[in-house]
N, C-alpha and C positions, 0 to 999 in steps of 0.2 A: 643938550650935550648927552651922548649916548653913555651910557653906565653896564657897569659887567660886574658882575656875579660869578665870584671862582669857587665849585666844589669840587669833591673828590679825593683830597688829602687822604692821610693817614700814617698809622705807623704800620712801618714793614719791615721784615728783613732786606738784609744785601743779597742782590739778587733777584728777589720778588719784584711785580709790575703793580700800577696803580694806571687810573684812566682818572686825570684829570676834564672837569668841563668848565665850561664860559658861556655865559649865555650872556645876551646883549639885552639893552632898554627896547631897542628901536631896530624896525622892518631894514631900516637902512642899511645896517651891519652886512647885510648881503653884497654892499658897493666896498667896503673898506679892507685893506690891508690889515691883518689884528696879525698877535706877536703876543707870546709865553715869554715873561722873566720871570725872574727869581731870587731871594736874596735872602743870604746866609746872615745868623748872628757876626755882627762886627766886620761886615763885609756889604759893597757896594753891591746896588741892584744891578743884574746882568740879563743880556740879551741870552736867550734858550731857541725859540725858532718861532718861524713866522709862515704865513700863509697867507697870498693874497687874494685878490676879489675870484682870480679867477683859477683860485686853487692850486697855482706854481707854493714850492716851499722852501724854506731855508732852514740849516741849521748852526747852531753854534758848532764848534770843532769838537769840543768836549760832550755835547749829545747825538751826535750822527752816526747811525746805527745802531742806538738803542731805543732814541725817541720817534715819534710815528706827530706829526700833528695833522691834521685834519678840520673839517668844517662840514656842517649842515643849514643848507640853507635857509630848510624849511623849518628850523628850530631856534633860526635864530642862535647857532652856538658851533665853537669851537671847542675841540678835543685835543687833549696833548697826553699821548700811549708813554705813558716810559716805563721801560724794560728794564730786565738786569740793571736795577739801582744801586749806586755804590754810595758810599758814606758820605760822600761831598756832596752830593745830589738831594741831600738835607737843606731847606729851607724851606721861603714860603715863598709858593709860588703865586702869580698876577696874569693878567692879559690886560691888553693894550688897544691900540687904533695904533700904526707903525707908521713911518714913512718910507719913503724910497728906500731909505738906508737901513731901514730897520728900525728907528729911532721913534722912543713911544711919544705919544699923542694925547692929551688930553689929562683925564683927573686916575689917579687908580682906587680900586676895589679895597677890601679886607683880605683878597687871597687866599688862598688854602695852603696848610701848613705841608709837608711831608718830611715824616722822620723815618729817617734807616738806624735800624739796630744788627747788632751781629746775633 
């Protein structure tokens, strides 16, 4: 079962960008749909955006046009750019295996945190 490693957090201003990454266990990851959530204190984990094998992407409503995700294949990992962060955009964020719908797949990581301050 293929496993992911989220870095990149931090804390930032509102406003400010951060580049989250995922790197994958296994060569495979180049075949799978993979998918950014997230999930706030006292709040359900939520789909962010997704990118499939053959690099089509999706986003949630609330990060379209600030977030960027992306992949390399030769690294084994995916990228998720988010821009102009606002206060909600605080938590801790994951990567996945997705399905069709977007729906994550398998065990999750430890995530990387991100905090916005004013």
């Amino acid at each position: 079962q293929v496993e992911f490693v989220e870095s990149g957090g931090g804390l930032v201003q509102a406003g400010e960008s951060l580049r989250l990454s995922c790197v994958a266990s296994t060569n495979s990851f180049t075949h799978y749909d993979t998918g950014w959530f997230r999930q706030a204190p006292g709040k359900e984990r939520e789909f962010v955006a997704a990118i499939t094998w053959n690099s089509l992407t999706h986003y949630a409503d609330s990060v379209k046009g600030r977030f960027t995700i992306s992949r390399d294949y030769t690294l084994n990992a995916v990228y998720l750019q988010v821009d102009s962060l606002k206060f909600e955009d605080a938590a801790v964020y994951y990567c996945n295996r997705v399905d069709i719908r977007w729906r994550p797949l398998g065990s999750w990581g430890q995530g990387t945190q991100v905090t916005v301050s004013s």
